[in-house]
C-alpha positions in Angstrom: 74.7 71.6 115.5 72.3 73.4 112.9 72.5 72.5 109.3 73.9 76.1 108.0 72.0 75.7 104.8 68.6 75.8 106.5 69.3 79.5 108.5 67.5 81.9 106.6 70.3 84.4 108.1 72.9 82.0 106.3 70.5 81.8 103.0 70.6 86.2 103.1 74.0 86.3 103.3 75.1 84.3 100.5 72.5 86.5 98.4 74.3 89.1 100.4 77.7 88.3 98.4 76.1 88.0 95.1 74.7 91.6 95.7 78.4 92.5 96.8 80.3 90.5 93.6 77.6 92.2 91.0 77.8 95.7 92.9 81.8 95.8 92.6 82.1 95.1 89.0 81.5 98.7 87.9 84.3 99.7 90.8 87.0 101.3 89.0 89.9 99.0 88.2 92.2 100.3 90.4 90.3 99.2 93.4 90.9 95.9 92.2 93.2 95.3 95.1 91.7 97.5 97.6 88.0 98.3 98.1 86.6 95.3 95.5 88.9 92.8 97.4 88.4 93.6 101.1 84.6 94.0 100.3 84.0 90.2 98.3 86.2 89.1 101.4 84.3 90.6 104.2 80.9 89.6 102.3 82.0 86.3 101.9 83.3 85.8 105.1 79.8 86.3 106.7 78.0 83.4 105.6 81.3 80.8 105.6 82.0 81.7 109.2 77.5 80.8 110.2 79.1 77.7 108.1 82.0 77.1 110.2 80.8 77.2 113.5 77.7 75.7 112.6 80.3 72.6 112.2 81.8 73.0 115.3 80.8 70.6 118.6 79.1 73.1 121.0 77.3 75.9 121.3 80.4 78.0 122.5 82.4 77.2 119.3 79.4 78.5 117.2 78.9 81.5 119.4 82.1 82.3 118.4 82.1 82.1 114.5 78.5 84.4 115.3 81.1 86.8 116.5 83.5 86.3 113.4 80.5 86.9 111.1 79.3 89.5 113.1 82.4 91.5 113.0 82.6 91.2 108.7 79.1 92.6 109.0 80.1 95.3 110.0 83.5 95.5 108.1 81.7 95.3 105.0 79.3 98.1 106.0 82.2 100.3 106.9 83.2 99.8 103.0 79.7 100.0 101.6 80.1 103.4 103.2 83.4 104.4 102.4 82.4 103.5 98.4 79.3 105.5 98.7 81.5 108.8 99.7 83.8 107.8 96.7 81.0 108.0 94.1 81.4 104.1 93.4 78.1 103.1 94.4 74.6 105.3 93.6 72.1 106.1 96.5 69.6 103.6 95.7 72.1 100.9 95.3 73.5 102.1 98.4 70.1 102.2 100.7 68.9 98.9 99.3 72.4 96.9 100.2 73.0 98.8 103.5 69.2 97.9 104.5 69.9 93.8 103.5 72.7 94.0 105.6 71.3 95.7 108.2 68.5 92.8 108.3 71.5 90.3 108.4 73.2 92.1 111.1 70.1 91.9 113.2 69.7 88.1 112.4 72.9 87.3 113.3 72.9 89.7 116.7 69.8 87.3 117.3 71.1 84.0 116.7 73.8 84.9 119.0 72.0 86.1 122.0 69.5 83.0 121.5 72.3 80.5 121.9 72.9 78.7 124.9 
């Protein structure tokens, strides 16, 4: 299959989780196990699921880790959300993250369809 390091969708996610990491460190503390956790684990799991399938034999198997990453996408922009309401994160924080991800949602919607 592809070499995951060379999809630019793959490259914009991982930038996607250092935006994500650096953005949750002025969370309050006592999201430490709840909003900061879920949202450095649906960020992360975009990128290492392209990565996954990308392993995997046939174009179904990859397909279906699109899916998977597909899926934290939008997890993580129910959350991005969710801190916005909560005062965590400011609006122009908030509308530059939500439009990255929006980019990488319509990357990976692409990548999907595309494959055979």
């Amino acid at each position: 299959m592809n070499n995951f390091r060379e999809l630019i969708v793959w490259q914009k996610s991982i930038n996607l989780v250092v935006q994500i990491y650096e953005l949750t460190r002025n969370f309050p503390k006592d999201e430490q196990y709840n909003l900061i956790t879920q949202m450095q684990r649906a960020a992360t799991s975009i990128p290492s699921n392209i990565a996954e399938g990308s392993g995997r034999n046939t174009s179904s198997s990859f397909k279906h880790y699109l899916t998977i990453s597909i899926g934290s996408a939008h997890e993580l922009e129910t959350q991005i959300i969710i801190s916005k309401q909560l005062g965590y994160i400011r609006e122009d924080s908030y509308n530059l993250i939500i439009t990255e991800l929006h980019g990488i949602q319509k990357m990976l919607f692409s990548l999907h369809n595309n494959m055979k």
